[in-house]
N, C-alpha and C positions, 0 to 999 in steps of 0.2 A: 504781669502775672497771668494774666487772662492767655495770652500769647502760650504761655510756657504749659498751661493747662492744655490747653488745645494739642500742642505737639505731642505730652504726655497720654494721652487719648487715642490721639492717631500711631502713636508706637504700641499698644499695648492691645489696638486692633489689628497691627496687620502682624506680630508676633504669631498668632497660630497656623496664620495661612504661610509664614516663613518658615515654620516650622515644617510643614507640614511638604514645602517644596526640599526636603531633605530627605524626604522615605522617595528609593529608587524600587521598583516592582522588574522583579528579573523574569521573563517567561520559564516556562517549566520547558522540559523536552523530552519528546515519548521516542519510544523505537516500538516495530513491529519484533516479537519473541517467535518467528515461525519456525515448530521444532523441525531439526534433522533427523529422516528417517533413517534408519541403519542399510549401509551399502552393502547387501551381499551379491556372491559372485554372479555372473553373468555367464550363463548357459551355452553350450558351446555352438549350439543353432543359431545363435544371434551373430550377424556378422556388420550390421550396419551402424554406420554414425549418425549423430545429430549436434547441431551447432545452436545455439538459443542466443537466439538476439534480445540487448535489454530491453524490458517492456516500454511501451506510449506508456501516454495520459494524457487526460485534459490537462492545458497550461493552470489550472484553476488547481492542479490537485500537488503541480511542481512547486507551490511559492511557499511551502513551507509552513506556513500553519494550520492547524487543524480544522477541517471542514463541517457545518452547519447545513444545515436546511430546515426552514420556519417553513416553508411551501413549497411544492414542484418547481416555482419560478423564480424564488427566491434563494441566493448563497449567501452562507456569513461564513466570517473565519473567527477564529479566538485567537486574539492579539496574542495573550500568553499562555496560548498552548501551542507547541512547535513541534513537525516531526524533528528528528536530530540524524534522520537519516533519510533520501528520497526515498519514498514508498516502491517507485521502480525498481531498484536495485535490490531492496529484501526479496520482491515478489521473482524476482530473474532468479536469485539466487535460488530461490525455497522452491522453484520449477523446476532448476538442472538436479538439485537436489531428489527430488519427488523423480525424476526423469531415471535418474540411476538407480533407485530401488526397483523402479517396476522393471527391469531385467528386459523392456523390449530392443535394448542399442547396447552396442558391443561399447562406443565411448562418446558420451556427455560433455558438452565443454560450454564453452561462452563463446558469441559468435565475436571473430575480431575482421571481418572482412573476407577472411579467406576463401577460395571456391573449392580450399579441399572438403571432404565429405559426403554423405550420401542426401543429408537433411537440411534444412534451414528450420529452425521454430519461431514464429513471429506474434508476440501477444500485444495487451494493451490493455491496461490495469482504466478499466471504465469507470467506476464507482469506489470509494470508501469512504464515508460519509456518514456523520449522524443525523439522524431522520424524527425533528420533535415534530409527535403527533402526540393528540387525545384520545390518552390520558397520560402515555408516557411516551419516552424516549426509545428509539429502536437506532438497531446501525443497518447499513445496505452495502453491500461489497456486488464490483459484480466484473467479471474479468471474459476475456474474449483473444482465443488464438488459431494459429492454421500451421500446415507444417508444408515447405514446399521440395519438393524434390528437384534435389540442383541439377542433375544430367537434362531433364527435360522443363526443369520451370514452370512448372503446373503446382496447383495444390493438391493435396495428397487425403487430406485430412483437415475439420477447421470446426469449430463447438465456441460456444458462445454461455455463460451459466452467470446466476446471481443468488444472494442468498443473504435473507431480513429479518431479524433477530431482534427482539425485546433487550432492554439492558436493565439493568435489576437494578439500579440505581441510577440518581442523578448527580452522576461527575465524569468528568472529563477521562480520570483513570479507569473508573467501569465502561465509559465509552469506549478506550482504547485497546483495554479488556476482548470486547467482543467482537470488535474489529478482527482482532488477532485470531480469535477463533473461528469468527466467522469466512477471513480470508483462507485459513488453513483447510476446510470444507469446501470450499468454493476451487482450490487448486485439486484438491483430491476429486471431485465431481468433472472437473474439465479434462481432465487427463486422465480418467477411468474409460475414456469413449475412443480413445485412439488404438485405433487394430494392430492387432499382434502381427498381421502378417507383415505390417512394416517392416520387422525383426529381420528378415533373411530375403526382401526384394531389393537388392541392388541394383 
């Protein structure tokens, strides 16, 4: 009897921790929302092209979950917060994008190798990150490019900008939130600085 109590004891202790090895926890997954500015036409002064190579990154900011910082020397990630898209690829995008509004290049593409063209654009998405300080939580974006001219292989042009925003709450979605805006300011400030006379030096 004593035998059968004992086993009875030991089943009705490890029941909740068995239980509990049944709840699976699925990560979330964010995308960057960077709007499309509207494409109007393209001035007939403008005779030059530009190619946009995808952007770097730290390998730290490719692996896919969302980044942390408790101190300058310290990274964490959130196990289940995931981007659902590499951050390179919005930020390429949302450049060729930004690139054919401002009206200074006749045609905008993605670079795929080629040496046709007049331009190369070369960036590298340096920062997006959440920044816990006291008393509260900020994001930090901070992006860096150059444009080289392919006839002669020189650089042309090259600006470097960052930008550190408060987040108005403590989650993960208002973090990704401010990212999004704050990356979208951060592309408009780096690409307000490139000279119009690009437009018509071939």
């Amino acid at each position: 009897m004593k035998k059968s109590t004992t086993a009875l004891v030991l089943m009705l202790t490890l029941l909740p921790a068995l239980g509990g090895c049944g709840r699976v926890r699925y990560p979330a997954y964010y995308t960057l929302n960077l709007p499309a500015p509207p494409d109007p036409p393209v001035p007939e002064s403008v005779r030059t092209s530009i190619a946009v190579r995808e952007f770097r990154s730290p390998a730290y900011l490719r692996q896919g979950p969302i980044v942390y910082r408790t101190t300058p020397e310290q990274i964490g990630f959130y196990e289940y917060h995931r981007w659902a898209v590499d951050p390179r690829t919005l930020v390429t995008t949302s450049v060729i994008d930004h690139l054919r509004v401002s009206g200074r290049f006749a045609t905008v593409s993605l670079y795929d190798g080629s040496p046709d063209g007049d331009y190369i654009f070369s960036g590298r998405l340096e920062k997006l990150e959440e920044v816990d300080s006291h008393p509260g939580v900020k994001v930090e974006v901070a992006i860096s490019a150059q444009i080289t001219k392919v006839a002669t292989g020189t650089t042309v042009w090259s600006n470097a900008v960052s930008e550190v925003a408060t987040v108005s709450q403590r989650s993960v979605p208002a973090v990704v939130s401010q990212m999004n805006r704050s990356l979208d300011q951060a592309i408009d400030k780096l690409l307000s600085t490139i000279p119009a006379s690009l437009a018509s030096s071939r």
